[in-house]
N, CA, C and O atoms as CSV, one atom per row, in Angstrom:
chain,resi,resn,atom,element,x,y,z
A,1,UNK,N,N,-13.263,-6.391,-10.118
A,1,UNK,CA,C,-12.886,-5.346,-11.037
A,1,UNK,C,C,-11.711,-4.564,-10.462
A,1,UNK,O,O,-11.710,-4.023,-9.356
A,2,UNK,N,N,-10.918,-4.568,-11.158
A,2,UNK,CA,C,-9.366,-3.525,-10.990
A,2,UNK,C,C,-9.707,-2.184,-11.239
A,2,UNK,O,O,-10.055,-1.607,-12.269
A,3,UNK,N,N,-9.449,-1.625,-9.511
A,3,UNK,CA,C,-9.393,-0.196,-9.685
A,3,UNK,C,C,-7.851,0.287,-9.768
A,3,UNK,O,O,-6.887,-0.477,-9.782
A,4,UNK,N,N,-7.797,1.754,-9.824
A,4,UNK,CA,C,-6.724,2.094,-10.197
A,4,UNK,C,C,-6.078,2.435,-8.805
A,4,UNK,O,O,-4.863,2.634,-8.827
A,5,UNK,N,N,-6.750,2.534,-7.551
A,5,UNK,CA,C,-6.145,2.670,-6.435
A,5,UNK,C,C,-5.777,1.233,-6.096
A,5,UNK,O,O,-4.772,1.146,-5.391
A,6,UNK,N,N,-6.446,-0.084,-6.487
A,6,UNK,CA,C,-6.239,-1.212,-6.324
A,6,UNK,C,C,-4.853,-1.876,-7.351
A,6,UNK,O,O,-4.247,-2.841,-6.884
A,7,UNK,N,N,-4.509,-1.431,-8.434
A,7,UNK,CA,C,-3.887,-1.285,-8.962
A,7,UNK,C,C,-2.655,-0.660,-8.305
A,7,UNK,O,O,-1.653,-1.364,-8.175
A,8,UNK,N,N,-2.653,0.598,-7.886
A,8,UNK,CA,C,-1.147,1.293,-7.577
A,8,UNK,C,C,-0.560,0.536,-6.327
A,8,UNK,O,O,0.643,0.411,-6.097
A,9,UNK,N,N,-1.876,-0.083,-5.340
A,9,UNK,CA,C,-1.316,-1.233,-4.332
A,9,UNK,C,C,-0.401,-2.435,-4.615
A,9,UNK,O,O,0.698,-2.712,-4.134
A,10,UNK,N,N,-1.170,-3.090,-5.549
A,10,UNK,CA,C,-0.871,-3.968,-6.122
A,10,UNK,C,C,0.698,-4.016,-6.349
A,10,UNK,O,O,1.655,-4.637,-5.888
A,11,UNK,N,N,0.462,-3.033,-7.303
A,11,UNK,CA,C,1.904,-2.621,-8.312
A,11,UNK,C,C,3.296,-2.508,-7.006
A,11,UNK,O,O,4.276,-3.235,-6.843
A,12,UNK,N,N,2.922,-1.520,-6.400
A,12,UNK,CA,C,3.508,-1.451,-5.159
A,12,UNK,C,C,4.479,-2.721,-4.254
A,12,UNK,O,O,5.663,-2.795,-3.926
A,13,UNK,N,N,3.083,-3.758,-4.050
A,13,UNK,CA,C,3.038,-4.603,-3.077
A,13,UNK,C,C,4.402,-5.771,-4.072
A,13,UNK,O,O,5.395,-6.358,-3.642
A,14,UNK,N,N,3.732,-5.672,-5.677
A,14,UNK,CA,C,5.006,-6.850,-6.335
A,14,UNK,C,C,6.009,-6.043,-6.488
A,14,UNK,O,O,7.083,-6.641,-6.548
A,15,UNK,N,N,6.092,-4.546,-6.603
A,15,UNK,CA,C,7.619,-4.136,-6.618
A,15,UNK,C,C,8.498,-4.568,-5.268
A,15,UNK,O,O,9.367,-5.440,-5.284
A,16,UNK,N,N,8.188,-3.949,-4.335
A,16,UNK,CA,C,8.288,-4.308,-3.322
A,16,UNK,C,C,9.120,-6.175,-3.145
A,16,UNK,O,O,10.327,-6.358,-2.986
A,17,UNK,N,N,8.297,-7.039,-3.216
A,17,UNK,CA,C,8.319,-8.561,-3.344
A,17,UNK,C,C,9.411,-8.986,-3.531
A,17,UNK,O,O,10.155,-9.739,-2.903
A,18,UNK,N,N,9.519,-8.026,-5.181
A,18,UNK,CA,C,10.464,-8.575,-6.219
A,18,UNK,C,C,11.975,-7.828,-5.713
A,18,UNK,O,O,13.077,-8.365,-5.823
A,19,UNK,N,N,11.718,-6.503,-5.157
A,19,UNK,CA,C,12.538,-6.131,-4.363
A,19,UNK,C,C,14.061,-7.058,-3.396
A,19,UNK,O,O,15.287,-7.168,-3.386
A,20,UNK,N,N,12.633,-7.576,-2.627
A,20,UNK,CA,C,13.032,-8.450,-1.752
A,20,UNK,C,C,13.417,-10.405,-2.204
A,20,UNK,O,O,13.729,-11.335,-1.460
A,21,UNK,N,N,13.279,-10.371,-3.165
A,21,UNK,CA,C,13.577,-11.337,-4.008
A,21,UNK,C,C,12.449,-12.276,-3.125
A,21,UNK,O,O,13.111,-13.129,-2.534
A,22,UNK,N,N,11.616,-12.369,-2.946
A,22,UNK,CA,C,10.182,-12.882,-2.854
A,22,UNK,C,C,9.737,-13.952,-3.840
A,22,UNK,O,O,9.621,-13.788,-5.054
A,23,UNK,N,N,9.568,-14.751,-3.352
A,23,UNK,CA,C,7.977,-15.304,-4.577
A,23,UNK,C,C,6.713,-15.103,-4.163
A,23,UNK,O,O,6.344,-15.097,-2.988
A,24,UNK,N,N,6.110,-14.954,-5.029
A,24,UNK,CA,C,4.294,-14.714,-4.532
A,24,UNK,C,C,4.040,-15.614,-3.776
A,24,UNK,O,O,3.436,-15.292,-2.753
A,25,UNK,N,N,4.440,-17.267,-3.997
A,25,UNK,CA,C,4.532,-18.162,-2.708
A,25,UNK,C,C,4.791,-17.719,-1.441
A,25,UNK,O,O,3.959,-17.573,-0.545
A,26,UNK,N,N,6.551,-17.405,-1.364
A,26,UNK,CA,C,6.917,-17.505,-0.341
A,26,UNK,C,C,6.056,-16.102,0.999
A,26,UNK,O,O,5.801,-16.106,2.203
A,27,UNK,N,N,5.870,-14.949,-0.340
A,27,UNK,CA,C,5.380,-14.018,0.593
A,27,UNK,C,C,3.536,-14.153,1.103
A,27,UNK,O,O,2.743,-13.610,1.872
A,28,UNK,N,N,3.569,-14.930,0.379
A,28,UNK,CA,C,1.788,-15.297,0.731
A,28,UNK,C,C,1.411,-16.416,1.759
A,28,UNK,O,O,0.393,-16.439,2.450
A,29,UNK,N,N,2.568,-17.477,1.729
A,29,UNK,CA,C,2.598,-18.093,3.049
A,29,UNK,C,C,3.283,-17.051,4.539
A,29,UNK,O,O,3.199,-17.166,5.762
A,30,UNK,N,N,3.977,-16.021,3.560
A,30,UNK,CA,C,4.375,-15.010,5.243
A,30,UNK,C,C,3.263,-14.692,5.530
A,30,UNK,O,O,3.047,-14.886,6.726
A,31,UNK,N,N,2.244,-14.195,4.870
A,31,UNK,CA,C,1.235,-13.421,4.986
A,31,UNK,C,C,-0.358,-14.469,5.964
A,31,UNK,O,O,-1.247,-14.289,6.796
A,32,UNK,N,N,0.145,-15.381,5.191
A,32,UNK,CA,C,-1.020,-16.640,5.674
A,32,UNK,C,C,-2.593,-16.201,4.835
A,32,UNK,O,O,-3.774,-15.974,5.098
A,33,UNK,N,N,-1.698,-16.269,3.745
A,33,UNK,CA,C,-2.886,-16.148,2.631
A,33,UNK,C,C,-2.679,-16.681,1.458
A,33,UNK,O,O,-1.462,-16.785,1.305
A,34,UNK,N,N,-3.349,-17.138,0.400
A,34,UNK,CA,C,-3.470,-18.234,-0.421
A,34,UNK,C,C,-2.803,-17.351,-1.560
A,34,UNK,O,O,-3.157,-16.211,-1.865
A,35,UNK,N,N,-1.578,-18.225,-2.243
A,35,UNK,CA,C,-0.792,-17.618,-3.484
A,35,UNK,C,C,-1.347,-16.550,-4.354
A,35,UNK,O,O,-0.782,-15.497,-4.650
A,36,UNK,N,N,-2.892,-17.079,-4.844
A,36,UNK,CA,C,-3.823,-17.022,-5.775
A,36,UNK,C,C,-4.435,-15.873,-5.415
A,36,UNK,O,O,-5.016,-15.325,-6.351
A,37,UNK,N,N,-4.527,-15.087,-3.920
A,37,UNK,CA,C,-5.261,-14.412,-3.312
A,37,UNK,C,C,-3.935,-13.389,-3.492
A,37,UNK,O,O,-4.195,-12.317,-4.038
A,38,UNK,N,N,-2.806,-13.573,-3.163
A,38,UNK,CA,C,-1.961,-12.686,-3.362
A,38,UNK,C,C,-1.569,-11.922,-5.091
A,38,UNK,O,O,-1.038,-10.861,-5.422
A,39,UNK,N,N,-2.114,-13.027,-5.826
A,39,UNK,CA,C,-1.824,-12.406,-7.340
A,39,UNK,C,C,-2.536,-11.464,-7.581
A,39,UNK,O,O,-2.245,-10.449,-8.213
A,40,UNK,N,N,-3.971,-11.877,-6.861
A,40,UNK,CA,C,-4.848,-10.904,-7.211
A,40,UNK,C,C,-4.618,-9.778,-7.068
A,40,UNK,O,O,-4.443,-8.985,-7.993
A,41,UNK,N,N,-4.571,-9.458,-5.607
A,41,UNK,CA,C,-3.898,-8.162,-5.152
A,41,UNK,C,C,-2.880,-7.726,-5.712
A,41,UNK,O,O,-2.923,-6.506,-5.866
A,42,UNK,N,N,-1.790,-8.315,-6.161
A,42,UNK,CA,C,-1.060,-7.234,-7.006
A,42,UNK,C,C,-1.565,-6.721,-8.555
A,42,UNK,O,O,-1.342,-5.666,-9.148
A,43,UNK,N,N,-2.212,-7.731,-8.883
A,43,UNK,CA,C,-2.889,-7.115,-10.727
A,43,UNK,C,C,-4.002,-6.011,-9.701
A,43,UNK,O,O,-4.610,-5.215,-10.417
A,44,UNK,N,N,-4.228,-5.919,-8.615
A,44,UNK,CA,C,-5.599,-4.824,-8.218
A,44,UNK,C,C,-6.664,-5.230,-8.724
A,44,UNK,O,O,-7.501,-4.497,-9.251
A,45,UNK,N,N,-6.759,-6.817,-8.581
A,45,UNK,CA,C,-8.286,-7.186,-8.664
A,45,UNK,C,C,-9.003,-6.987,-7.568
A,45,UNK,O,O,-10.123,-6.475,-7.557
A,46,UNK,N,N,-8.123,-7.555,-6.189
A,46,UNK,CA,C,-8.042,-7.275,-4.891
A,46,UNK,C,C,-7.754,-6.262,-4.247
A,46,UNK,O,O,-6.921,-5.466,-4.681
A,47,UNK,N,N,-8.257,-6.120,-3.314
A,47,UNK,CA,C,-7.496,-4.873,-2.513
A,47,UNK,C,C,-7.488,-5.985,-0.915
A,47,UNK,O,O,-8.231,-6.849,-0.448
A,48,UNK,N,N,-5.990,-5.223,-0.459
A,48,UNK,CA,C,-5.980,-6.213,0.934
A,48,UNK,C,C,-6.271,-5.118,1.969
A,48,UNK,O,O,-6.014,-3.915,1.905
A,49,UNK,N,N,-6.842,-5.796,2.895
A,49,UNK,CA,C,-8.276,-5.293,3.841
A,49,UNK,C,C,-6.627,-4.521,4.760
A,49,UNK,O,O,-5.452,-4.875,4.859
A,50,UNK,N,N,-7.524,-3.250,5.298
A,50,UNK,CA,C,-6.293,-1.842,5.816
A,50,UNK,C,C,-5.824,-2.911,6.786
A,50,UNK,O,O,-4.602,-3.036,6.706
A,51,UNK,N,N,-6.412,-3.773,7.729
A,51,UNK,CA,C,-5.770,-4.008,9.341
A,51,UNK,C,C,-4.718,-4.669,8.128
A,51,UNK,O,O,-3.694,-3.991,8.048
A,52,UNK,N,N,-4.739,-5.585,7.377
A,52,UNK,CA,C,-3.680,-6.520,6.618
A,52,UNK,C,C,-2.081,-5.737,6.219
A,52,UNK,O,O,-1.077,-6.448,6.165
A,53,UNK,N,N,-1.980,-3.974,5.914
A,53,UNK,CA,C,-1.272,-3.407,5.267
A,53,UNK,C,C,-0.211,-3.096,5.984
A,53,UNK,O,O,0.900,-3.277,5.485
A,54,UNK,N,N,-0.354,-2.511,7.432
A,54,UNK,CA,C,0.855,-3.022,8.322
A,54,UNK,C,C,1.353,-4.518,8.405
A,54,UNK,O,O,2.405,-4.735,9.005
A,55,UNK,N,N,0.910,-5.176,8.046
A,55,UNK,CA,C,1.654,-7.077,8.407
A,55,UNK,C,C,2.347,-6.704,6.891
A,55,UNK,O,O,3.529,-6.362,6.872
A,56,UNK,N,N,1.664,-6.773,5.779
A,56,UNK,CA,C,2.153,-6.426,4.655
A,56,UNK,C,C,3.591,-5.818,4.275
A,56,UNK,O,O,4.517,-6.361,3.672
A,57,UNK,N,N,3.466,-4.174,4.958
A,57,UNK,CA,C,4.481,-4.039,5.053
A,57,UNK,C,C,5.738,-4.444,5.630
A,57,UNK,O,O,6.833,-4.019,5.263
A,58,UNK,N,N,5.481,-5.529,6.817
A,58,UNK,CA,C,6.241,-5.382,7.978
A,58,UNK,C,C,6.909,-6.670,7.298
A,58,UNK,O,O,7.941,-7.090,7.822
A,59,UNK,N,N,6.465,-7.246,6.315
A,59,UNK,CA,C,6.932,-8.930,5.717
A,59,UNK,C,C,8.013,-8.028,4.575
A,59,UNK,O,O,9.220,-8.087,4.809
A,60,UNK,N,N,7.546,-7.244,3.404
A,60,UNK,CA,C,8.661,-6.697,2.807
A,60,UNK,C,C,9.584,-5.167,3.499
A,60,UNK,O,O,10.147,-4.157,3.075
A,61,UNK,N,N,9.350,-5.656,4.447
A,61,UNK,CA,C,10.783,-4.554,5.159
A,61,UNK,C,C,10.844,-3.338,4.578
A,61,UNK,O,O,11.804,-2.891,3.949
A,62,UNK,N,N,9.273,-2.528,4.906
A,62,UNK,CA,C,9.041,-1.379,4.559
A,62,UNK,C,C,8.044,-0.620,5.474
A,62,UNK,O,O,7.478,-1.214,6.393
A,63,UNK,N,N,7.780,0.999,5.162
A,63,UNK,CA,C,6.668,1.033,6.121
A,63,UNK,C,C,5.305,1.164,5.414
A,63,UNK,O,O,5.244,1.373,4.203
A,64,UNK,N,N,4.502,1.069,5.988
A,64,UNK,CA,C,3.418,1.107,5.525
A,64,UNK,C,C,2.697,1.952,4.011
A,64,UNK,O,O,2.077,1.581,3.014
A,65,UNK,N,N,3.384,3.695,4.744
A,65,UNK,CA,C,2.830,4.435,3.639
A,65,UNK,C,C,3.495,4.531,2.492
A,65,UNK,O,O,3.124,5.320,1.622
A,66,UNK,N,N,4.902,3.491,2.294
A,66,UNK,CA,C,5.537,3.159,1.110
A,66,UNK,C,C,4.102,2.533,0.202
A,66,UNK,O,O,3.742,3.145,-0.803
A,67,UNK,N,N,3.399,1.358,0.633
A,67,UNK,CA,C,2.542,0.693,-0.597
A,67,UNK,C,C,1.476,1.742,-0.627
A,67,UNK,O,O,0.467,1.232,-1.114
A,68,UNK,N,N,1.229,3.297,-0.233
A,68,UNK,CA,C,0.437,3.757,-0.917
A,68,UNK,C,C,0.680,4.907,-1.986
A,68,UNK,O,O,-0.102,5.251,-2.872
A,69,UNK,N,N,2.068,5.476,-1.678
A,69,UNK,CA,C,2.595,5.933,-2.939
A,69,UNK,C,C,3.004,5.764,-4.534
A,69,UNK,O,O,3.440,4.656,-4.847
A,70,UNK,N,N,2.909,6.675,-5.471
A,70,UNK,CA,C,3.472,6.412,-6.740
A,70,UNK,C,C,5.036,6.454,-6.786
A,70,UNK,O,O,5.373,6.228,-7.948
A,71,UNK,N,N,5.788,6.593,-6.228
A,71,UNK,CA,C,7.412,6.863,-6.232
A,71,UNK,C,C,7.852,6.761,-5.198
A,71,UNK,O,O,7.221,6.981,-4.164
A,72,UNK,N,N,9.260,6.337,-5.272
A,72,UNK,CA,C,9.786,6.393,-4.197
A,72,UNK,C,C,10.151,7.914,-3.954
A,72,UNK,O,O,10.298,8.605,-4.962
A,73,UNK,N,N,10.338,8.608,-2.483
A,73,UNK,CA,C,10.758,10.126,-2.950
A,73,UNK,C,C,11.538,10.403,-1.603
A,73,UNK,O,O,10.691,10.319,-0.714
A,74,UNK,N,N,12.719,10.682,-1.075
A,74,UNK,CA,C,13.831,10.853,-1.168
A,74,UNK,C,C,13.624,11.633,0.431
A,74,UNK,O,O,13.690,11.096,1.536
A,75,UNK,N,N,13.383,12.920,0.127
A,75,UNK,CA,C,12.517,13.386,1.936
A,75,UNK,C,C,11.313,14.037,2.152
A,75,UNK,O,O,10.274,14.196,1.510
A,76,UNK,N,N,11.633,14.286,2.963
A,76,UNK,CA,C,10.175,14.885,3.847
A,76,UNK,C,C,9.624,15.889,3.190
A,76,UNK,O,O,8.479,15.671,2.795
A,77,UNK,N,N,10.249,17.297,2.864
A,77,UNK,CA,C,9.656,18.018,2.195
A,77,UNK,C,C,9.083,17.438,0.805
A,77,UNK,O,O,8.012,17.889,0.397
A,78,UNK,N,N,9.762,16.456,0.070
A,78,UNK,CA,C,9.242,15.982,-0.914
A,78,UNK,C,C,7.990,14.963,-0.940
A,78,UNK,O,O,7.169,14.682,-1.814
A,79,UNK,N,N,8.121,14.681,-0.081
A,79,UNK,CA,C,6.725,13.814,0.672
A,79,UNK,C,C,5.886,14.631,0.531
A,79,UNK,O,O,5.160,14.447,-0.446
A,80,UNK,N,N,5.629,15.730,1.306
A,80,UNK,CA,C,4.591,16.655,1.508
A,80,UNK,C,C,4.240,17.555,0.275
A,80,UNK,O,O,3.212,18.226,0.191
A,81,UNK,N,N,5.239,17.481,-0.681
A,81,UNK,CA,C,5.189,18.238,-1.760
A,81,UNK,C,C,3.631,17.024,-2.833
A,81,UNK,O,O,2.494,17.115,-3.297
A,82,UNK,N,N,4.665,16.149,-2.668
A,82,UNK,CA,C,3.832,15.152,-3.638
A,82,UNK,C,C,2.411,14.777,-3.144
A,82,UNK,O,O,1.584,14.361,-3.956
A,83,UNK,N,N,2.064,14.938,-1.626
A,83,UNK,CA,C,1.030,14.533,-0.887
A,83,UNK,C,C,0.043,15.574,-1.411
A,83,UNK,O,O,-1.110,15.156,-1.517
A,84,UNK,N,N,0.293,17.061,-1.819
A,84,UNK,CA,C,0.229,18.230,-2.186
A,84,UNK,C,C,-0.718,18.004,-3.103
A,84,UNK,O,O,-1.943,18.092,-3.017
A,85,UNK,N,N,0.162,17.623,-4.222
A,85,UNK,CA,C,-0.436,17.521,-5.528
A,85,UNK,C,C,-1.483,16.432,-5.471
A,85,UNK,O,O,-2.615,16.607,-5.921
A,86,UNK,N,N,-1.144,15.469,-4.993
A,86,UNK,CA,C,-1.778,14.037,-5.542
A,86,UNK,C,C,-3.534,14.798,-4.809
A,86,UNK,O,O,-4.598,14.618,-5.401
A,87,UNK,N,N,-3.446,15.428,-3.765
A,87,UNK,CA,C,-4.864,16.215,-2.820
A,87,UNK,C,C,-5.543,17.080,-3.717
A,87,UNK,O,O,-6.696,17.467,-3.527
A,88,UNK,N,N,-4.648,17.473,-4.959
A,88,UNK,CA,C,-5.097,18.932,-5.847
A,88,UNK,C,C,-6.034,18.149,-6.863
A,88,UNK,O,O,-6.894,18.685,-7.561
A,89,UNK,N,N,-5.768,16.960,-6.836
A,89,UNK,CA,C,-6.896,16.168,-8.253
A,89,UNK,C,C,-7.889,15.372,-7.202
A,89,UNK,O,O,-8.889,14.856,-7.700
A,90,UNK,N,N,-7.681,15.238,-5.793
A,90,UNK,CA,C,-8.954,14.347,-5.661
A,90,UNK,C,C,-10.467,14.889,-5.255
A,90,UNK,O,O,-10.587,16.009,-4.760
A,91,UNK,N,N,-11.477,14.143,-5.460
A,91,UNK,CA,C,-12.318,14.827,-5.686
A,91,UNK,C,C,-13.370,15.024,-3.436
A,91,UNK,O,O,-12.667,14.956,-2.428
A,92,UNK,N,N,-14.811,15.218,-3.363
A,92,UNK,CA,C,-14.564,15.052,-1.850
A,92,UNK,C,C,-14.587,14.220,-1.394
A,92,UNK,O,O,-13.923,14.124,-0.362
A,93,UNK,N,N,-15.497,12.890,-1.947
A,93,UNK,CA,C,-15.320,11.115,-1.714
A,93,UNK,C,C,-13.767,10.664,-1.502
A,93,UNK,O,O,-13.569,9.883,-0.570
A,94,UNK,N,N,-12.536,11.123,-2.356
A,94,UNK,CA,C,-11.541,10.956,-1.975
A,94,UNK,C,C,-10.841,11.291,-1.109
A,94,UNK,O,O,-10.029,10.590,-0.505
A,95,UNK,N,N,-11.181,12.866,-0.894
A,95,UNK,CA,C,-10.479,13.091,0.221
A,95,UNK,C,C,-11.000,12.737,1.958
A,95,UNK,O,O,-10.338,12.959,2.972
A,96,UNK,N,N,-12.112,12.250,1.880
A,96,UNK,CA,C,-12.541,12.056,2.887
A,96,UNK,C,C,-11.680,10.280,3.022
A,96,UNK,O,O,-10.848,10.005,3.887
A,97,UNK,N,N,-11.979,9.694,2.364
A,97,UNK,CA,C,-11.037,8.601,2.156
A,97,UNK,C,C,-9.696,8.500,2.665
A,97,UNK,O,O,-9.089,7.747,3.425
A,98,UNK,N,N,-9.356,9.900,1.728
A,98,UNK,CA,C,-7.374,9.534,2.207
A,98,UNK,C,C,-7.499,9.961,3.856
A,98,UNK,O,O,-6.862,9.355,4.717
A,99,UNK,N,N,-8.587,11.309,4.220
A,99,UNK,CA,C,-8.697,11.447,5.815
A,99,UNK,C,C,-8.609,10.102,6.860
A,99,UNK,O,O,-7.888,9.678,7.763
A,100,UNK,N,N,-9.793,9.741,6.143
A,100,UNK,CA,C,-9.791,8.295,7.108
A,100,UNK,C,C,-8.787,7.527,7.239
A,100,UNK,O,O,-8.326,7.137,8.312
A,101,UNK,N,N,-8.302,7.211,5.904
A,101,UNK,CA,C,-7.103,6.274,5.784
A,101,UNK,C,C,-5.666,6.981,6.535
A,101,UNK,O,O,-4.794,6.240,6.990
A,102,UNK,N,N,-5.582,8.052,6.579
A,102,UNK,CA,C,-4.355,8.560,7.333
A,102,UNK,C,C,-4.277,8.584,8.491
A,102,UNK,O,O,-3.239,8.506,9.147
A,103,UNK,N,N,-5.440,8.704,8.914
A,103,UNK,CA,C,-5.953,8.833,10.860
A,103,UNK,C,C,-5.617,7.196,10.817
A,103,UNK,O,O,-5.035,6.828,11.838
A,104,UNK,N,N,-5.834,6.275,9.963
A,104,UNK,CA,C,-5.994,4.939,10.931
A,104,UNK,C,C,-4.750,4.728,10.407
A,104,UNK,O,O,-4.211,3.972,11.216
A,105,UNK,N,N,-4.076,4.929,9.630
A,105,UNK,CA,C,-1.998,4.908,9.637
A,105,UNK,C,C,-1.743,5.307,10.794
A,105,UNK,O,O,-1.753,4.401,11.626
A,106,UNK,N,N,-1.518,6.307,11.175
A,106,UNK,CA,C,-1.326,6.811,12.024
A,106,UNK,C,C,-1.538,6.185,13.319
A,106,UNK,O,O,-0.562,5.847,13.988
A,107,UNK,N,N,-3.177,5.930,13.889
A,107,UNK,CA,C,-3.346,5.646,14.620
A,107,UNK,C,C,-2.590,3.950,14.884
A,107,UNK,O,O,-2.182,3.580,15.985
A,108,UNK,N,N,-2.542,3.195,13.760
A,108,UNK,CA,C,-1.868,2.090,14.086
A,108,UNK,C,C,-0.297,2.351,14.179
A,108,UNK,O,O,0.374,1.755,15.022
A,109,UNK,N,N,0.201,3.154,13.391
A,109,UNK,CA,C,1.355,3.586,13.635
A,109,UNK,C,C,1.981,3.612,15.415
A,109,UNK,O,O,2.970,3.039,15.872
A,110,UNK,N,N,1.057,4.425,16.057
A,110,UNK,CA,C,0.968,4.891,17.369
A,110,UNK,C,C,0.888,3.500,18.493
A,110,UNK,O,O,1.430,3.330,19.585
A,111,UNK,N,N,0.117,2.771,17.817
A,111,UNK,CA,C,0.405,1.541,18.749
A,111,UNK,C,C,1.330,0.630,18.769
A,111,UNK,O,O,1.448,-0.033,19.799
A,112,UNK,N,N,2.128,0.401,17.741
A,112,UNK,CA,C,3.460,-0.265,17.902
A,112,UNK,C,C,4.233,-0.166,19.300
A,112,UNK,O,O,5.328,-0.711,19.441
């Protein structure tokens, strides 16, 4: 079932692709994962497992917390602006979520 956070990945992950003039082939053999497994994930039937989202990014020549945004946005203060809002609608299951999920950005961030 397609969630809508599985969805904005997704969406993300083929902008991105198509970006890079990609085929779902070619980037799913970068990935070392099956074409079919990659479609999924972009319609957000799938979601690709967090350790996967750094390799992810690192194949379309981006960073990471690009595939979890809605927009591209320009700088830093605007980052934090939008990080702002998007925190003002979630509920506490979510935010404990985006907690987790930012500590382990981060923390993988840190080990490069």
């Amino acid at each position: 079932m397609a969630t809508e956070f599985g969805k904005l990945i997704g969406s993300r992950i083929r902008y991105f692709r198509k970006l890079n003039g990609f085929t779902q082939e070619y980037l799913a053999e970068k990935l070392g994962i099956e074409p079919d497994t990659l479609s999924h994930i972009e319609i957000g039937k799938n979601l690709p497992s967090l350790s996967r989202i750094p390799r992810i990014a690192e194949c379309l020549n981006i960073e990471p917390f690009q595939l979890l945004i809605k927009k591209d946005i320009s700088s830093d203060t605007d980052i934090r602006a939008a990080i702002n809002e998007l925190l003002k609608c979630a509920d506490d299951l979510q935010l404990r979520l985006i907690y987790d999920l930012i500590g382990n950005i981060i923390d993988l961030s840190a080990k490069k």
